[in-house]
C-alpha positions in Angstrom: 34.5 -76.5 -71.1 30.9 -78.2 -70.3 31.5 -80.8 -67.1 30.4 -83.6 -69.8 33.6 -82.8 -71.9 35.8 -82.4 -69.0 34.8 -85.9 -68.3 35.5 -87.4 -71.4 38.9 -85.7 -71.3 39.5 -87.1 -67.8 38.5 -91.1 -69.0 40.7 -90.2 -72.2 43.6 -89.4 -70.2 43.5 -92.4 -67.7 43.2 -94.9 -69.9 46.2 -96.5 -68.7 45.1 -96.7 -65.1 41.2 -97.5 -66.0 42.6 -100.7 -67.7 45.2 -101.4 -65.2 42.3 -101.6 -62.4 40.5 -103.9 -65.1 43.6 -106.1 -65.1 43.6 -106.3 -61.4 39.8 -107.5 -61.2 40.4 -110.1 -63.6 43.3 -111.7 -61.7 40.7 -112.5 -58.8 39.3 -115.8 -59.3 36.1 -115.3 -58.4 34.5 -118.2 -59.0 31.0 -118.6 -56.7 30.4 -122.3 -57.3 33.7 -123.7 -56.1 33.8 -123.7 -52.4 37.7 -123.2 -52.2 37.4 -119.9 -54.0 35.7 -118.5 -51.1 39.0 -116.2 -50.2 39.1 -115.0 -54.1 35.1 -114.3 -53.4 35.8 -112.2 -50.6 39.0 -110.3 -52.4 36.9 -109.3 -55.2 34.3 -107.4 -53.1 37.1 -105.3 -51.1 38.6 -104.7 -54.3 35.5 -103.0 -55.2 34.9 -101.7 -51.9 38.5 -100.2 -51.8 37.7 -98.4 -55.2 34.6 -97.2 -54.1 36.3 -95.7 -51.0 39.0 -93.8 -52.6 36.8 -92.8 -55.3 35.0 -90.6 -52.0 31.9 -92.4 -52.6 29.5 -91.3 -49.6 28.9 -94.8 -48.3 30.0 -97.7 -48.9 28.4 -101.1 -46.9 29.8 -104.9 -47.3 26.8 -107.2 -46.3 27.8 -110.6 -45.5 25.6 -113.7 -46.5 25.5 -117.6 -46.1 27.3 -117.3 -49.3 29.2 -114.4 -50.9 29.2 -110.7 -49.6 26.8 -108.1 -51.3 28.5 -104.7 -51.4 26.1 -101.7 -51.5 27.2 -98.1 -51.9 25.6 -94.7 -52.1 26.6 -91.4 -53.3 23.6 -88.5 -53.5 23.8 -85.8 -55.3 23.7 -81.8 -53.8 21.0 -81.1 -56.0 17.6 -81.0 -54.2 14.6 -83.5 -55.5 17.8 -85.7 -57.7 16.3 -88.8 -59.4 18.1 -92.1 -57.9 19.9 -94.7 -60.2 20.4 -97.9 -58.5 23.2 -99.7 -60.7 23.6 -103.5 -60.8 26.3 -105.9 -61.2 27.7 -109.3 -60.1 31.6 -109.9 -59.3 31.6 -113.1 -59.5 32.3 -115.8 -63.0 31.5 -119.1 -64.7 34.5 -121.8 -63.8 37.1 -121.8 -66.2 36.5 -126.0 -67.3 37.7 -127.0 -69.3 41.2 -125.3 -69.0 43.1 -127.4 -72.1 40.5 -125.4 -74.0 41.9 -122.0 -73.1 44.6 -120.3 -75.4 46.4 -118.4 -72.3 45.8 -119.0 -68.9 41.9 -117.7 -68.1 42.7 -115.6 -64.9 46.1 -113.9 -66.2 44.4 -111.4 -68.7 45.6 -111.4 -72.2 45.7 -108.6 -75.0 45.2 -110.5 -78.9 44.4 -107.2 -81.5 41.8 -105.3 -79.6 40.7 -108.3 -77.9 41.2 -109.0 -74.0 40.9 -113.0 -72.9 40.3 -114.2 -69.3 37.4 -115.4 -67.7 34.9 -112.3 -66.5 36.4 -110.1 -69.7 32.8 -110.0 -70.8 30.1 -111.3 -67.9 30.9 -109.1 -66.5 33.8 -107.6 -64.9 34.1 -106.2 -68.1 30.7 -104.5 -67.1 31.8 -103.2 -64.1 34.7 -102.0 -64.3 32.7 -99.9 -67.5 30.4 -98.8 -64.5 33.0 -97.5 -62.1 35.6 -95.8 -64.9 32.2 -93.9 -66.3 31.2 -92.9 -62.2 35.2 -92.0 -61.6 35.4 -89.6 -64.6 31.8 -88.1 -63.8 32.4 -87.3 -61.0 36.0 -85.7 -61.9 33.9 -82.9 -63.4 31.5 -82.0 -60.5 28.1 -83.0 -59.2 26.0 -85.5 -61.2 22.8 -84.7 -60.9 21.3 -87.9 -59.9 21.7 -90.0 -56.4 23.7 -93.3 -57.5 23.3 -96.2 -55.6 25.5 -99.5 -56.5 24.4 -102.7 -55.8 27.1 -105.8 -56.5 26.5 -109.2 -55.9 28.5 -112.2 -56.1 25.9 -115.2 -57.1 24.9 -114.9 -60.2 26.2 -117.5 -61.3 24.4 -119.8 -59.4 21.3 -118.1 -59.7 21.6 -115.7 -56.6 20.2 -117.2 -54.1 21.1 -114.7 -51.4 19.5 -112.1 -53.5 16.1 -111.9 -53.2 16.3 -112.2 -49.1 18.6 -109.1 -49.0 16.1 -106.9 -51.9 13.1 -108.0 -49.6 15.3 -106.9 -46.1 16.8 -103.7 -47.2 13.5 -101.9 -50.2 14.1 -98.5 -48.0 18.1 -99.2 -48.6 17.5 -99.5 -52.2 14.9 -97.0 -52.9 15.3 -95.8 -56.4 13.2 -94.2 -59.6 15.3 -95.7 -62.0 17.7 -99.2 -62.4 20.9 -99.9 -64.8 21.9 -103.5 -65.5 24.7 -103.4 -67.8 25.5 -106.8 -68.1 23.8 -107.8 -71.7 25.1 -108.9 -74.8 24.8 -106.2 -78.1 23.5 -106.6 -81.6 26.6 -105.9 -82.9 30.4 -103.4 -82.8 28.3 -100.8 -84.1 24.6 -101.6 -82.7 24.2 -100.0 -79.5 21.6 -101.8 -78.0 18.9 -101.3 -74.9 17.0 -104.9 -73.8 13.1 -104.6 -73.2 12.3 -108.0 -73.2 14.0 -111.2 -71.6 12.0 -114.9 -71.9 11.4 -116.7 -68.5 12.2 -119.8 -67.5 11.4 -123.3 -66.0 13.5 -126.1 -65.8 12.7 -129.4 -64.9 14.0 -132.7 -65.2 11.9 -136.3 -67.1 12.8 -139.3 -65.1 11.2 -143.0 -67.0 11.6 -145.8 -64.5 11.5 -149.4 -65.9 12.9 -152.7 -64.1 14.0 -152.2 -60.6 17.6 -152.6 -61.0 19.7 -152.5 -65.1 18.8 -155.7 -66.5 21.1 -158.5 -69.1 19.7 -157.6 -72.8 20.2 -161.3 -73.9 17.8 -162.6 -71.1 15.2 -159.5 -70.5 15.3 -158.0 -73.9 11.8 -158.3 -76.0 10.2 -159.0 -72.7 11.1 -155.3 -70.5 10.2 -152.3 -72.0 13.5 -149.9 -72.1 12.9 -146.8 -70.3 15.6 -144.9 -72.6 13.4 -146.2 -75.5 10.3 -144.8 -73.5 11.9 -141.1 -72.7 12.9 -141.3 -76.6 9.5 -141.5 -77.6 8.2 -139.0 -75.0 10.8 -136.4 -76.3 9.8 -137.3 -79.8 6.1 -136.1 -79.2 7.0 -133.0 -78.0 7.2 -131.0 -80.8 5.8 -131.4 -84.3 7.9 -132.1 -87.2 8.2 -127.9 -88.0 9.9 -127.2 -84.6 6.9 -126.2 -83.2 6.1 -127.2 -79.6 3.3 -129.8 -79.4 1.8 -129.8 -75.6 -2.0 -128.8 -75.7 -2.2 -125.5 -74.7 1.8 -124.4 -74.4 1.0 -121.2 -76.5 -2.4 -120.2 -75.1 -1.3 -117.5 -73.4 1.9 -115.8 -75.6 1.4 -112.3 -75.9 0.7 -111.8 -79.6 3.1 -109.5 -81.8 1.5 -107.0 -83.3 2.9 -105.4 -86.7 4.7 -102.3 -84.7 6.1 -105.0 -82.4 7.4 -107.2 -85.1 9.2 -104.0 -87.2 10.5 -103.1 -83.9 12.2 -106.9 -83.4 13.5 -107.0 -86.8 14.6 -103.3 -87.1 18.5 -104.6 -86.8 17.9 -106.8 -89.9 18.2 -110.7 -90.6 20.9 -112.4 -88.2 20.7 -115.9 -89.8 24.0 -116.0 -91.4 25.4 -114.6 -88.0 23.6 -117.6 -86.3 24.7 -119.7 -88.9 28.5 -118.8 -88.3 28.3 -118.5 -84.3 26.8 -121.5 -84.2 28.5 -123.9 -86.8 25.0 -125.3 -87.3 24.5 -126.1 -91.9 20.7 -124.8 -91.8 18.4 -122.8 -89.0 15.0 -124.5 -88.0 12.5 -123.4 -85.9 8.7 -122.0 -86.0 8.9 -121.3 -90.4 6.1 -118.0 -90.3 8.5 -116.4 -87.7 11.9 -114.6 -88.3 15.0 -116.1 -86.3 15.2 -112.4 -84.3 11.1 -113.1 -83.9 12.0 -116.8 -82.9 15.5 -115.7 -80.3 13.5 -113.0 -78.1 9.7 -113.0 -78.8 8.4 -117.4 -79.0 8.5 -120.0 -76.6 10.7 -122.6 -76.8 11.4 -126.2 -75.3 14.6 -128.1 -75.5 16.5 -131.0 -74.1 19.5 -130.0 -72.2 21.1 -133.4 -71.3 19.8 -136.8 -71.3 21.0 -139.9 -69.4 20.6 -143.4 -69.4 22.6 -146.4 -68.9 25.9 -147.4 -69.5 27.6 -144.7 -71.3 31.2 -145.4 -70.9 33.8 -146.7 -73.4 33.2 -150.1 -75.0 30.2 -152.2 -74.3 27.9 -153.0 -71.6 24.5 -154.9 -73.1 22.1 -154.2 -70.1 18.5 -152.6 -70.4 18.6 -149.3 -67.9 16.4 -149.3 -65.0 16.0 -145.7 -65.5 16.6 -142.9 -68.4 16.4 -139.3 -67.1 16.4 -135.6 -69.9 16.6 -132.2 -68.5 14.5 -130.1 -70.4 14.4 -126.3 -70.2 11.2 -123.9 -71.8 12.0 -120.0 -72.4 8.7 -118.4 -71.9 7.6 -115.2 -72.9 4.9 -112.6 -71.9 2.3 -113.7 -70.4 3.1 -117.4 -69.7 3.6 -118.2 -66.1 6.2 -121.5 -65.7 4.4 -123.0 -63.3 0.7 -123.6 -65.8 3.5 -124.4 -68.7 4.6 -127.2 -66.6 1.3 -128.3 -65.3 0.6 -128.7 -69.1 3.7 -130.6 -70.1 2.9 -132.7 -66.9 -0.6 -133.3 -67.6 0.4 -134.3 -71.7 3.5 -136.6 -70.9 1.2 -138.8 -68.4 -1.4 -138.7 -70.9 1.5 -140.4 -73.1 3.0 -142.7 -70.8 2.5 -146.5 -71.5 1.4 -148.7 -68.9 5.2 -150.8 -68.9 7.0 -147.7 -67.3 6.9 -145.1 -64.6 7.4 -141.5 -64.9 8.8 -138.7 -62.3 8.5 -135.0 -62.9 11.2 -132.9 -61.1 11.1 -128.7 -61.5 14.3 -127.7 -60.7 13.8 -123.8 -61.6 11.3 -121.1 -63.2 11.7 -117.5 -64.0 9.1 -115.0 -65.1 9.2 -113.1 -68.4 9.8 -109.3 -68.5 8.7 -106.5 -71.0 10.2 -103.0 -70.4 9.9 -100.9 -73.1 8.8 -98.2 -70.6 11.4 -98.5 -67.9 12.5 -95.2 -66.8 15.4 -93.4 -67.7 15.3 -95.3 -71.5 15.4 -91.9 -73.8 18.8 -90.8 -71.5 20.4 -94.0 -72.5 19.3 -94.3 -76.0 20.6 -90.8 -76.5 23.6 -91.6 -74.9 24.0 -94.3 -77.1 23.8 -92.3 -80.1 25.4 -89.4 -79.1 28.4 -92.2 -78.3 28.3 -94.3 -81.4 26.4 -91.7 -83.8 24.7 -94.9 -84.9 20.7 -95.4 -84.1 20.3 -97.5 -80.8 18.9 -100.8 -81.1 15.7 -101.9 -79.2 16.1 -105.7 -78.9 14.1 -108.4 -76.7 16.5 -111.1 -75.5 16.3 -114.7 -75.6 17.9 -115.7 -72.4 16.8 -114.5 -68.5 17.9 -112.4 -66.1 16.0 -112.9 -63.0 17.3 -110.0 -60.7 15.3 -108.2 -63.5 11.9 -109.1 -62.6 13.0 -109.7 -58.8 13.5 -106.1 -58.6 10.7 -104.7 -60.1 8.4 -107.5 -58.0 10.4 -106.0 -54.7 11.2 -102.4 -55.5 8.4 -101.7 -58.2 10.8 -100.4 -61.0 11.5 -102.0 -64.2 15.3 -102.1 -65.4 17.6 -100.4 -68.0 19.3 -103.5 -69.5 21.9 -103.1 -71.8 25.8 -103.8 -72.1 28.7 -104.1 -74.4 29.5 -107.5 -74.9 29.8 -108.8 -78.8 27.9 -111.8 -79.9 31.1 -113.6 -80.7 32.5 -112.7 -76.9 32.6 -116.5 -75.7 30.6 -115.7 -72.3 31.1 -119.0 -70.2 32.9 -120.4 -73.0 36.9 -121.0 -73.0 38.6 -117.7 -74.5 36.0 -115.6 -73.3 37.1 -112.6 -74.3 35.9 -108.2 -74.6 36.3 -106.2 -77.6 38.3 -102.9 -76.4 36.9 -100.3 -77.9 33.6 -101.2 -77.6 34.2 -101.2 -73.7 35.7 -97.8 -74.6 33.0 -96.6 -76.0 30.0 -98.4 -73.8 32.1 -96.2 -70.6 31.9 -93.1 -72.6 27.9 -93.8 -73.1 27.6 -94.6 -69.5 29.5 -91.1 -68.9 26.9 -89.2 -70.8 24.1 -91.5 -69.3 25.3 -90.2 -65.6 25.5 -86.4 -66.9 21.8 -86.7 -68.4 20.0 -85.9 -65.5 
């Protein structure tokens, strides 16, 4: 019997106990934003630390921070010159709000079909324990073959903060040739699928100022300009009537798809009834001369996230606002850097601004895109992938971000393997979130052969 098989056999027959140990995780509420779930942050990394340990992983190191632990672990391999995987993943979730929403309580995990609900099913407890079940039974069949560091943090969520400090502290500690990031969303149940582009990010927030304080309508109105009517007709003039972003220069620097690139994008075929269904939405709209999988992972975008102004309780309150205020958040892609983009939208809205109103600029957050097509280690995966699912893998870009992507190849100088085995229609920090089974099962099994590749 090859060691591969015997370690298929070995995840086959423990099932039981692999999901059992998922259950567990799950109960933890380990929720990084609330500050009296510190307790339930600190549970959840001994819990991996404690499986780590009896698993007879080599080392295993709980760092503490201003915020949540980072656990670190290292197991090398007996074979001389090994390649290293360092292998990500974040143990904490989204809050469960708004609980009335939820069809069974979110941190008591519950079985529907082949369906399992509770809040870090998915993103990504889900991803983890995928991780350690696939190390466990690899390891039940002898030596890897590769050194396998494990890095878990517990900030994501709030855009780990204590990460970047701890990369730049310990680059000897995390030394590696290749990364694994298993914490994306697939194509599809049968569309294995590797990530080689994620869109940036900057986030900022419009504030309009008008009169100094809100002001009675029946006195002031027709003589004070409104600043919600004023952020209306900035947001108006910020993109042309096709969906198309209209600031002067936005797109000057978008890396242009070539026709390989754009076969490569659209290889899974059209999505837009899927959007259409996820979504709820009665017709798609965006950029018309691109495809909606063109439009997700590979164009710019800029949208209002929340806008606020006034009274807006129940009943009536006639007053003009002193202020209105929009977040407003821009995906970026290869090669445009967040902080030109906003220079741009800065430079156009003041351009715009009548002389009745004041206007207040606020970034709150930027990211950098990421193209990885060459990350190392990508043909072990995708033949994983389609050894596992005996279905072609999928080569996607992504629309959101993940910045410990591009953190760690700015810090460590490697790009990452991102992939994962979430379904589209998983509910990630959504009520009901919620992982397929098998597809976990099968996702553990290709991050079995993935660990035996080497």
């Amino acid at each position: 019997m090859t060691q591969l098989q015997a370690a298929l056999n070995y995840f086959n027959a423990h099932q039981s106990e692999f999901m059992q140990r998922y259950l567990s995780f799950l109960r933890i509420p380990s929720v990084s934003t609330d500050a009296n779930r510190r307790t339930d942050m600190s549970q959840a990394c001994d819990f991996l630390a404690a499986y780590l340990n009896r698993l007879g992983i080599n080392e295993v190191r709980r760092f503490e921070t201003p915020l949540h632990p980072i656990l670190y672990a290292w197991h090398p391999s007996r074979i001389t010159n090994a390649p290293t995987l360092l292998v990500y993943g974040h143990y904490d979730v989204q809050p469960a709000d708004p609980l009335d929403e939820w069809s069974s309580d979110p941190f008591e995990p519950v079985q529907h079909g082949e369906y399992l609900y509770a809040r870090g099913a998915a993103d990504m407890k889900g991803g983890i324990m995928a991780i350690l079940s696939a190390l466990e039974s690899a390891l039940a069949g002898g030596d890897l073959g590769v050194n396998i560091k494990l890095l878990f943090e517990g900030e994501e969520e709030i855009g780990s903060p204590s990460l970047e400090d701890f990369i730049r502290e310990n680059t000897e500690l995390l030394a590696c040739d290749m990364i694994l990031n298993p914490d994306a969303i697939m194509m599809g149940e049968t569309m294995p699928t590797l990530v080689y582009g994620l869109r940036g990010l900057l986030y900022f927030e419009l504030r309009v100022d008008g009169p100094k304080a809100d002001l009675h309508s029946g006195v002031f109105g027709g003589n004070v300009a409104n600043p919600a009517h004023v952020l209306a007709e900035l947001i108006a003039k910020l993109h042309h009537p096709d969906g198309s972003v209209a600031v002067p220069g936005f797109y000057d620097n978008v890396l242009h798809l070539s026709e390989d690139d754009r076969r490569q994008i659209n290889a899974p075929g059209a999505i837009d009834e899927t959007l259409l269904n996820n979504s709820g939405v009665a017709q798609l709209f965006g950029e018309p001369e691109f495809t909606a999988l063109e439009r997700m992972g590979a164009r710019p975008t800029l949208d209002v996230n929340g806008l606020y102004s006034g009274f807006i309780g129940e009943g009536a309150k006639t007053i003009i606002p002193a202020y209105a205020k929009a977040k407003i958040s821009c995906r970026l892609v290869p090669y445009q850097d967040p902080d030109e983009v906003f220079d741009k939208i800065q430079s156009y809205l003041e351009g715009l601004l009548p002389p009745h109103a004041r206007m207040a600029l606020s970034k709150i957050g930027t990211g950098l895109p990421y193209l990885a097509q060459d990350a190392p280690g990508a043909q072990n995966l995708v033949q994983a992938f389609e050894d596992t699912w005996k279905k072609p893998a999928v080569l996607k870009r992504e629309g959101g971000s993940a910045p410990v992507t591009t953190l760690m190849q700015q810090k460590l100088g490697v790009k990452t393997l991102l992939t994962g085995f979430i379904l589209p229609d998983s509910a990630v920090h959504s009520p009901n979130e919620r992982q397929h089974l098998p597809t976990w099962s099968r996702g553990t099994q290709a991050l079995i052969r993935f660990f035996l590749s080497f």
